[in-house]
C-alpha positions as CSV (number, residue, x, y, z in Angstrom):
1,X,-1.5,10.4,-17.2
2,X,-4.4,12.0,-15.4
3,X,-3.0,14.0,-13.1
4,X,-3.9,17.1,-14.0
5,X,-8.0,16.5,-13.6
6,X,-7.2,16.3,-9.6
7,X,-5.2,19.2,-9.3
8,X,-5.8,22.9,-9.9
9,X,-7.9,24.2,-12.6
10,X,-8.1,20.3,-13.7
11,X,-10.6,19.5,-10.7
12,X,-12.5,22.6,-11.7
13,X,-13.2,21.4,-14.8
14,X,-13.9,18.3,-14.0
15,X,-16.7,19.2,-11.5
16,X,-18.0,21.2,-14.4
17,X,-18.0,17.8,-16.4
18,X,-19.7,16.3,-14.0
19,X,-22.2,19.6,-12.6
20,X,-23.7,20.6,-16.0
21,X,-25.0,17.6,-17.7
22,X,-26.9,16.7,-14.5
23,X,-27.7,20.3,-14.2
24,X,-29.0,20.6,-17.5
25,X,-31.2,17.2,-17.2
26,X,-32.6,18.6,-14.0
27,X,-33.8,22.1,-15.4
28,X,-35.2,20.2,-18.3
29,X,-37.6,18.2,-16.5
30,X,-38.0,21.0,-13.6
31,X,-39.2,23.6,-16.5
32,X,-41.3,20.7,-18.6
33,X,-43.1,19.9,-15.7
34,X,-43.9,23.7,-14.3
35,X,-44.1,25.6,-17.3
36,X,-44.1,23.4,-20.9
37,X,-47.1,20.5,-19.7
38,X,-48.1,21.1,-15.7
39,X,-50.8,18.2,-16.1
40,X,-50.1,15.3,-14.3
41,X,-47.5,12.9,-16.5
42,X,-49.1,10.3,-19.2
43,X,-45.7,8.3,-19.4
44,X,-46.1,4.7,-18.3
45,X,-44.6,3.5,-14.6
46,X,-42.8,1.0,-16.3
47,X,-40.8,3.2,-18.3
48,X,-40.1,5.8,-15.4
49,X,-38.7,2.7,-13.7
50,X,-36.0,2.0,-16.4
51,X,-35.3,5.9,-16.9
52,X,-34.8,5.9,-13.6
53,X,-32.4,3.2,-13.2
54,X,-30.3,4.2,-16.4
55,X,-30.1,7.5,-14.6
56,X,-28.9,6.1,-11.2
57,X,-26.8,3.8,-13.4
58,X,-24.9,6.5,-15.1
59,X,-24.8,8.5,-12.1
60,X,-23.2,5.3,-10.2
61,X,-20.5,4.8,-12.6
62,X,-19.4,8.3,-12.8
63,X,-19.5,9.2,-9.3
64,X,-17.3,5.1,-8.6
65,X,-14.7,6.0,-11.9
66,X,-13.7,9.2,-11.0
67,X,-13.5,8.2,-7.3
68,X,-11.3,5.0,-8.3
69,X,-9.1,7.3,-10.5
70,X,-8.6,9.8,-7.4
71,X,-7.6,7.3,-5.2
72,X,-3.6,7.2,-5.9
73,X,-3.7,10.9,-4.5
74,X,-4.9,10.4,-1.4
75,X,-2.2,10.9,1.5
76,X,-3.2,7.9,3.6
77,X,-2.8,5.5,0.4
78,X,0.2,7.5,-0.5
79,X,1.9,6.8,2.6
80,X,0.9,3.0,3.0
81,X,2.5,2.6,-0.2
82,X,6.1,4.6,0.8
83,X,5.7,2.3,3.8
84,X,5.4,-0.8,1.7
85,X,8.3,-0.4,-0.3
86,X,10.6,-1.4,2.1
87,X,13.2,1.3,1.7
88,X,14.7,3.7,4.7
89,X,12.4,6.4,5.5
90,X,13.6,9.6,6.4
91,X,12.2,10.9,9.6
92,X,11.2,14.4,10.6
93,X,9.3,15.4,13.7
94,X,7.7,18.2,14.6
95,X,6.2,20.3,17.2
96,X,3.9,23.2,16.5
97,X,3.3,26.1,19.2
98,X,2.4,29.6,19.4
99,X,3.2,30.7,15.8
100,X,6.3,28.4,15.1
101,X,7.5,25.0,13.8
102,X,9.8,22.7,16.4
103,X,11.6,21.1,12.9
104,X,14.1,18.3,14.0
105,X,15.2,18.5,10.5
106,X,14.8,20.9,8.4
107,X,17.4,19.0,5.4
108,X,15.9,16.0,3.0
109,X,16.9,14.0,0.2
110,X,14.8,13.7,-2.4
111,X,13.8,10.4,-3.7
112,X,13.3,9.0,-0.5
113,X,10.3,8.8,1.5
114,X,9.9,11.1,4.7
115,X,7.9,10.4,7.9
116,X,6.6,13.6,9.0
117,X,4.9,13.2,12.5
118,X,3.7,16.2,14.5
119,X,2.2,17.4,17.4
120,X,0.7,20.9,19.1
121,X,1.6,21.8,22.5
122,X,-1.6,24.3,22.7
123,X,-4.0,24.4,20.0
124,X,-4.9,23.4,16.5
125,X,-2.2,24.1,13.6
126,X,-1.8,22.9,10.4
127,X,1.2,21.7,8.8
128,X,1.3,22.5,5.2
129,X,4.3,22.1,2.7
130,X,4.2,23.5,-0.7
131,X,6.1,22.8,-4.1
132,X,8.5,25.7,-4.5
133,X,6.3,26.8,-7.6
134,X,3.5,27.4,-5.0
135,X,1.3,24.1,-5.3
136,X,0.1,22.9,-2.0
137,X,1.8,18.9,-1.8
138,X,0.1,17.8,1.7
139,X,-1.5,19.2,4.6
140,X,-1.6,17.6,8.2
141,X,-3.9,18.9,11.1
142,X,-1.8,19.1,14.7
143,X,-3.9,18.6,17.7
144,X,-3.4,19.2,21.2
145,X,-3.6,15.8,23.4
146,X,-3.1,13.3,21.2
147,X,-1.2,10.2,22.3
148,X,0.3,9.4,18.9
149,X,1.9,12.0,16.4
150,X,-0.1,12.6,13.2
151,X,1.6,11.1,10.5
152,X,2.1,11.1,7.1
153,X,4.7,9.7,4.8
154,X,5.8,12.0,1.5
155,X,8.5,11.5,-1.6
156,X,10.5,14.8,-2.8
157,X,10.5,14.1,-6.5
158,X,12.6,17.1,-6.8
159,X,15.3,19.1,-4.8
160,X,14.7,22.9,-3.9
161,X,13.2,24.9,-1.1
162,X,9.7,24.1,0.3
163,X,7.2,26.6,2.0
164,X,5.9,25.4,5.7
165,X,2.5,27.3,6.3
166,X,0.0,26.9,9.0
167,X,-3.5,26.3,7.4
168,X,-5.6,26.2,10.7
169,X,-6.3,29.8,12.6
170,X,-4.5,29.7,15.9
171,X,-4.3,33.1,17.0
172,X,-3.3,36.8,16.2
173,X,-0.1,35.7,15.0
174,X,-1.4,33.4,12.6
175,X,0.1,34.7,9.1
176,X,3.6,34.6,11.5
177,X,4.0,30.8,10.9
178,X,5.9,30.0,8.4
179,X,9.1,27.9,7.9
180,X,10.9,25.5,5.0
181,X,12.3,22.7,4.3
182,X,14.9,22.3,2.3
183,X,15.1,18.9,-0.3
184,X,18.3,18.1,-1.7
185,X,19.5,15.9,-4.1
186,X,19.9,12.1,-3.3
187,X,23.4,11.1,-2.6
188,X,25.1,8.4,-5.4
């Protein structure tokens, strides 16, 4: 129902939901204080105290709802729930060198959950698939001399051809790395 606000131009606004109105409180009581009335305040202690704790309040509630409402689109929940399901999960491993992918497969069904777990044989790379109308699904960072694979579970919604882009600079041929994966439909 929400998706949009944590996506795109969704989480823009959002942050401007959230930026201005404290913005705005703070340059109110920053210009009251050093232009408006610069004498030291008249307002009780008491009644600082309460302002002060409806404004944490508010502040508390906002910052814990809107982090409780992102929480379904975070990859590590995302992928405890594919794993939870119980149903065959599609595997795909990877390898990442010198400006390429090492893709053991490169075909998936969608509707099904994919384990994608990568590794870097010499440096940092990124692992970054991408809707084929250009929005970025998941990211994973590869680093050299791990023990264990990163790993992250994803479900295609839809078939079509995805975008593979490295996301972390790891040398002149950099803009080189590229590949796809191609998600076809599930099999009846």
């Amino acid at each position: 129902m929400l998706d949009f606000l944590f996506s795109g131009w969704g989480a823009f606004w959002m942050t401007l939901f959230m930026l201005v109105p404290f913005a705005a409180v703070f340059y109110y009581v920053i210009r009251r204080k050093s232009v408006v009335d610069p004498s030291p305040g008249a307002t009780a202690r008491a009644k600082i105290s309460q302002i002060e704790v409806s404004w944490l309040g508010l502040v508390l509630v906002v910052f814990v709802g809107v982090n409780l409402a992102s929480l379904k689109y975070m990859p590590t929940l995302a992928t405890a729930r594919a794993a939870a399901q119980g149903t065959a999960v599609q595997n795909v491993e990877l390898t990442a060198t010198s400006w390429a992918y090492d893709i053991s497969s490169r075909r998936v069904e969608a509707g099904r959950p994919v384990r994608f777990s990568g590794r870097s044989s010499d440096t940092m790379h990124g692992f970054a698939v991408y809707h084929p109308d250009g929005r970025l699904l998941f990211t994973m960072m590869l680093m050299p001399g791990l023990a264990k694979p990163t790993s992250l579970i994803h479900t295609f919604d839809e078939p079509g051809t995805y975008k593979v882009r490295c996301l972390e600079y790891c040398g002149i041929a950099h803009h080189t790395m590229r590949d796809e994966i191609v998600v076809v439909a599930a099999a009846r």
